[in-house]
SEKERO-643013 format. One record per residue (C-alpha): residue in three letters; x, y, z; chain. Coordinates in steps of 0.25 Angstrom, whole numbers, always signed. Last residue first. Layout:
SITE    r      X      Y      Z  c
SITE  ala      X      Y      Z  A
...
END
This chain:
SITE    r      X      Y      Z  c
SITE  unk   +888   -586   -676  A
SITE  unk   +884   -577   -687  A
SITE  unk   +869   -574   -694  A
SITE  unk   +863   -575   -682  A
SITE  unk   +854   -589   -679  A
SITE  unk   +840   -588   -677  A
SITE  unk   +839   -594   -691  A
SITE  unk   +835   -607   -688  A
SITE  unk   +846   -613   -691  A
SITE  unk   +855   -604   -683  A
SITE  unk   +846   -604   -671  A
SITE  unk   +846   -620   -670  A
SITE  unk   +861   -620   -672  A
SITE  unk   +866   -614   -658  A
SITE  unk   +868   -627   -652  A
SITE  unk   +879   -632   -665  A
SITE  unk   +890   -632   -654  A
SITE  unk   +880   -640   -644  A
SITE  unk   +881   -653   -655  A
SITE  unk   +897   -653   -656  A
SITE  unk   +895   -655   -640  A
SITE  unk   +902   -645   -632  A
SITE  unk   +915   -645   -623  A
SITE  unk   +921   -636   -633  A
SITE  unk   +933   -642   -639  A
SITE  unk   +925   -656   -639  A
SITE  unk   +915   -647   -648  A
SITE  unk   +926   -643   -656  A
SITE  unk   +930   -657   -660  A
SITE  unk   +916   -661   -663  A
SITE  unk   +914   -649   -673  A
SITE  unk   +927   -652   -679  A
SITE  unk   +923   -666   -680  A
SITE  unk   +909   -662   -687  A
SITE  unk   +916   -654   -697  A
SITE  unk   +915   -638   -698  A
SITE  unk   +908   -630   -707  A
SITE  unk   +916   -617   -707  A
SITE  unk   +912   -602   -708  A
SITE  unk   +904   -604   -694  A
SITE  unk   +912   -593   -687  A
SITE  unk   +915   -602   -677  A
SITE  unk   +918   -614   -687  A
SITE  unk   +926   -603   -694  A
SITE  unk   +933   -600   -682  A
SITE  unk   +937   -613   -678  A
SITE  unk   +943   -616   -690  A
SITE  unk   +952   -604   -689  A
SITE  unk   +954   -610   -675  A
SITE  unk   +961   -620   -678  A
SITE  unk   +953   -635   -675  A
SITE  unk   +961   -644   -663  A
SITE  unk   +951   -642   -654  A
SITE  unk   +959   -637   -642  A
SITE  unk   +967   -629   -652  A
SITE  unk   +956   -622   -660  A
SITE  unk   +946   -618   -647  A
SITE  unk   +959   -614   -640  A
SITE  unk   +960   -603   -652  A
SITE  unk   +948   -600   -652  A
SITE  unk   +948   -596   -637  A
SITE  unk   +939   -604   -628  A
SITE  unk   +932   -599   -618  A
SITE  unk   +922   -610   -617  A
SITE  unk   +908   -601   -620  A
SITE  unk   +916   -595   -631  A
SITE  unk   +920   -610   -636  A
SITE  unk   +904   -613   -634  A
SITE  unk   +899   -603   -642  A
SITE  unk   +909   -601   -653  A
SITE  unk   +907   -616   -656  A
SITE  unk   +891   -614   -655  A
SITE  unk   +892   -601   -664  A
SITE  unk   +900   -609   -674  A
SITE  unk   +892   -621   -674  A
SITE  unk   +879   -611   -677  A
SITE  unk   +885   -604   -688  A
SITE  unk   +889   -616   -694  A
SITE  unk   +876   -622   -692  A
SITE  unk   +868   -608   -697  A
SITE  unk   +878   -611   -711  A
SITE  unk   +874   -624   -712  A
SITE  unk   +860   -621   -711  A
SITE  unk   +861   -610   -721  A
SITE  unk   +870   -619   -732  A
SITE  unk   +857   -631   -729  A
SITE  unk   +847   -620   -734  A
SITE  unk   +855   -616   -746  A
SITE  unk   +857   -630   -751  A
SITE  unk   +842   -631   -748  A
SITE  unk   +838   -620   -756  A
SITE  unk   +846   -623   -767  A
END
């Protein structure tokens, strides 16, 4: 019990961590949501829930978003350390 209920929280502080990295990084380029969603080929509801970290994504739709933004799939996850260690807020 313990463990499933530790291995929930961590999963949810790496949700939480990709979505404020994707955020991050598309803001920083100016993209609109919108744009985001066309150029890589996601909509954008799904977009919005990796963003609002309520969705787990697969590794090929992280892959394909970080083609999108210039970035590799590793430097979307670069705010994680805080949200594992619980230095994280409690929204992206």
């Amino acid at each position: 019990m313990l463990f499933n209920a530790l291995l929930r929280k961590r999963n949810t502080n790496l949700k939480r961590a990709l979505a404020a990295g994707v955020k991050a990084r598309r803001t920083e380029l100016s993209l609109s949501l919108g744009e985001f969603a066309e150029r890589a080929g996601l909509s954008t509801a799904v977009l919005t829930s990796i963003e609002n970290a309520t969705s787990n994504p697969n590794l090929a739709t992280i892959v394909r978003i970080a083609a999108v933004l210039r970035c590799d799939p590793a430097a979307l996850f670069a705010p994680v350390q805080k949200y594992i260690t619980g230095e994280g807020s409690s929204s992206p």
